[in-house]
N, C-alpha and C positions, 0 to 999 in steps of 0.2 A: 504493500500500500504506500511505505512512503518511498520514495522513489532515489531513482539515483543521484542525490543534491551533492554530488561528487565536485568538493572543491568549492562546494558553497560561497566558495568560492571560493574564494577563492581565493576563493581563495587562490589563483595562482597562474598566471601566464603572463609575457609581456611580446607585446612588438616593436624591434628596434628601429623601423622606422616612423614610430606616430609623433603627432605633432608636439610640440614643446609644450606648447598648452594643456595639454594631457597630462604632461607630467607635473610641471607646476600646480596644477588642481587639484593633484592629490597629494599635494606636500611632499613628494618622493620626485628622487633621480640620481641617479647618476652610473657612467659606464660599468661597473661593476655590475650595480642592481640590473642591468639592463643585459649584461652579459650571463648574468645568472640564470634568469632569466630564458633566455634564449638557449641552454646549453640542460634544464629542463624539460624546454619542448622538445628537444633531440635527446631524452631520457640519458643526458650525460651528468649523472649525477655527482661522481667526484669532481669533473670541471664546477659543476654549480657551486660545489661547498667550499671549491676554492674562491670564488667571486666572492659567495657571500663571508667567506672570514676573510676574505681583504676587507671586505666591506665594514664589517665590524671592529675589526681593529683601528679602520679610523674612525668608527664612528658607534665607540662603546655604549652613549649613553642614550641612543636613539632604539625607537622601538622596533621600527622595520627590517633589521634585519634581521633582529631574533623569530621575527612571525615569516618570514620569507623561510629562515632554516627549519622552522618547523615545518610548512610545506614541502620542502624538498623530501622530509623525510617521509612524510608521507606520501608523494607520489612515489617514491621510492617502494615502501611497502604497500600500497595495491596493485605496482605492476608485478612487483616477487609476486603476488595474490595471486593476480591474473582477474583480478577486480575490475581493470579499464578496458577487459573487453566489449566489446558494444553485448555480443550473446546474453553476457551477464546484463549490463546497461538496461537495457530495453526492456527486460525483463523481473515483472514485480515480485515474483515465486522464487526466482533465485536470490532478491535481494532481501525480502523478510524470511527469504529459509535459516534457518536454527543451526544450521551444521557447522560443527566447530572447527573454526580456521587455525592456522597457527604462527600468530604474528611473533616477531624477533624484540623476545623482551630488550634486549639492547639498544633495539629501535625505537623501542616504545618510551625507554626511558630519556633517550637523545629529544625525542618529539615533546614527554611532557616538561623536558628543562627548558627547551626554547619557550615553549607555550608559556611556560612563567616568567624565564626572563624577559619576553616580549611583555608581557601583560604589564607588570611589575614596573617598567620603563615607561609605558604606557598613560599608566597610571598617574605615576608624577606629573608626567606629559601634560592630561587632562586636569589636573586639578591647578595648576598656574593657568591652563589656557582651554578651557571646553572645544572651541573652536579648531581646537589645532589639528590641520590636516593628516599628517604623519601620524599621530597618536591613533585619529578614528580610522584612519585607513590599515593598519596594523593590527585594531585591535577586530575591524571587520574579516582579516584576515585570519587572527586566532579563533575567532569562534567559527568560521568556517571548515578551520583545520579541526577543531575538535569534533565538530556536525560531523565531519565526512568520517573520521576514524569509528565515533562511535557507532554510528550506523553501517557502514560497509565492513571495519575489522572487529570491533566489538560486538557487531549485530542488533545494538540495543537501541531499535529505533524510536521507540518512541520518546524515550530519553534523549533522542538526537533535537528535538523540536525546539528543547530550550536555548541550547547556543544557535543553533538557528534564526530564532527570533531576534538572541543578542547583536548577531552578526546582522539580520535586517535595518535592527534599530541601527546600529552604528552605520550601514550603508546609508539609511534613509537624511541623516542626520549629514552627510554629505554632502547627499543632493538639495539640501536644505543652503547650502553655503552659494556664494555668488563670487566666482563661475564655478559650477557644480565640478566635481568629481565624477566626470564621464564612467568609468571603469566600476564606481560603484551600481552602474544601472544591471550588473550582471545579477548582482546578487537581487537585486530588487525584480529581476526577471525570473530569477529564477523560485523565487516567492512567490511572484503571481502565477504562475504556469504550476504549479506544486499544487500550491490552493485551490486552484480550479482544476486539478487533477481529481480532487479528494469526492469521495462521495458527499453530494447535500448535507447530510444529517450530520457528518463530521466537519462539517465547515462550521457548525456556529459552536465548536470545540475547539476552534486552532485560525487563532485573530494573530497576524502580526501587524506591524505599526504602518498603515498606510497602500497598504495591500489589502485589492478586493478582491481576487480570487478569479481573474480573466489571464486565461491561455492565449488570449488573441494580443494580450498586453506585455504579456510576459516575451513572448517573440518578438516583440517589437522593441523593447528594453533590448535583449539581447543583440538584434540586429542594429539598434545605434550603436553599441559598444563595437559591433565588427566597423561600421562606416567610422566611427570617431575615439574607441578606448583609445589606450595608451597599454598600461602593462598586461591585459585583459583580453586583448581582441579575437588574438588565437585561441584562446578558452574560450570565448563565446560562442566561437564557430563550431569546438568542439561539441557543445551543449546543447546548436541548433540541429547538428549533424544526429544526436540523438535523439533528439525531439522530433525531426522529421521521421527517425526510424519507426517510433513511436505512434506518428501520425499517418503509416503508412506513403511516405514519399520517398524512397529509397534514391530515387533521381538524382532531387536535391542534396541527401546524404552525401553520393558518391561525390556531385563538384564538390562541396566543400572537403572532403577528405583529400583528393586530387589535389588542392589548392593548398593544403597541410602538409601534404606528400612535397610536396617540392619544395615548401619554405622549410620545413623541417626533413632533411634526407635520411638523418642519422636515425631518427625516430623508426622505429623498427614494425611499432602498433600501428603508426599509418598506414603505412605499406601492406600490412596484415591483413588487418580491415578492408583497405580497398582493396585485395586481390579476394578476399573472402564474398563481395560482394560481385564483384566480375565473373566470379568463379560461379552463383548463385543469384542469379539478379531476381529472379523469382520467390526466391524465400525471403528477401532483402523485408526487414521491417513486421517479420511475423514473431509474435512474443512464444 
């Protein structure tokens, strides 16, 4: 039922070519982060972790890089899973199934020290300046690291709704500021598409801040972020690429994978996927 809110964002992607205004908006930048980043999407995960402890070495007291390393580590541990394949994605039975995984406590412990040193950093952040871009965009990004672990490694979805919600407030709180934080529209897309996933009778149980519960909204949040995010973009295409699988469009699916495939070569799952889909165009999109 609750669905694949992998990355919640996002918890996690960027494009080194978006505009400067993207990145100033969300109070982040710089080559490192941007490199980290990029070497992510190409599931080059020791390249990332070198970015990001450059990146924290100059810049110990800030919160973003602690919540960037905590995503690394997690996409890290759903692709050992085998989590990020679409079969699984698309499909609601495999992701509230009960069957015990078996995540790398070592992993797990790397993930919840950043989650805290992020927070923790965070915190200070927010309590000299509410406002401050970097602190809400970090800490959108810790509760969407914790959403997607608990849900997809721990299992424990329903439990997964309340950092979810944290993680919406802090996006929504974003796009509240002038000029918004484009990148935050993913997580707020990915809220309304969720919510209007849900059956009626569970929606007037699962209220987040600003979100009515339209799929037709939530696509469109995502598809600004591909015309205009910044660190986000390629995640969002990831998210539509699902959502069309979802919505029976496999079509669509395949360009946007094709379009992943070449900006990311080294990435192994794109390539997967789209030959899986080439391979089976007729199954493309059935749960």
């Amino acid at each position: 039922m609750f669905r694949f809110w992998v990355l919640g964002f996002l918890i996690c992607a960027p494009i080194l070519a978006a505009p400067a205004a993207g990145e100033s908006a969300c109070g982040a930048g710089s080559p490192e982060i941007a490199s980290a980043f990029d070497h992510l999407y190409n599931f080059n995960f020791p390249a990332a972790h070198g970015d990001i402890n450059q990146y924290i070495a100059s810049h110990p007291k800030e919160p973003l890089g602690y919540a960037i390393r905590s995503a690394a580590y997690l996409f890290y541990e759903l692709d050992r899973l085998g989590i990020l394949e679409t079969e699984f994605l698309i499909s609601d039975k495999h992701i509230a199934e009960k069957k015990a995984l078996r995540p790398d406590p070592q992993v797990r412990a790397l993930l919840l020290k950043s989650l805290e040193d992020a927070q923790s950093r965070a915190d200070v952040a927010l309590a000299a300046n509410p406002r401050d871009r970097q602190a809400l965009f970090a800490m959108s990004i810790v509760e969407g690291v914790t959403t997607d672990y608990m849900a997809f490694v721990e299992k424990h979805q329903i439990a997964s709704l309340s950092p979810a919600k944290r993680s919406n407030s802090y996006a929504q709180q974003l796009l509240k500021l002038n000029p918004p934080c484009v990148d935050a529209y993913i997580t707020a897309g990915i809220s309304e598409y969720m919510v209007g996933s849900l059956p009626f009778f569970i929606r007037w149980f699962v209220r987040f801040d600003n979100v009515q519960g339209s799929k037709e909204q939530g696509v469109k949040n995502l598809e600004l972020v591909v015309r205009e995010g910044h660190y986000f973009k390629p995640f969002a295409m990831i998210l539509l690429g699902i959502i069309d699988l979802r919505e029976k469009r496999p079509r669509e699916t395949e360009k946007l994978l094709e379009s992943l495939a070449r900006d990311y070569p080294s990435n192994p799952l794109f390539r997967k996927e789209l030959a899986r889909m080439n391979a089976a165009p007729n199954a493309a999109g059935q749960n």
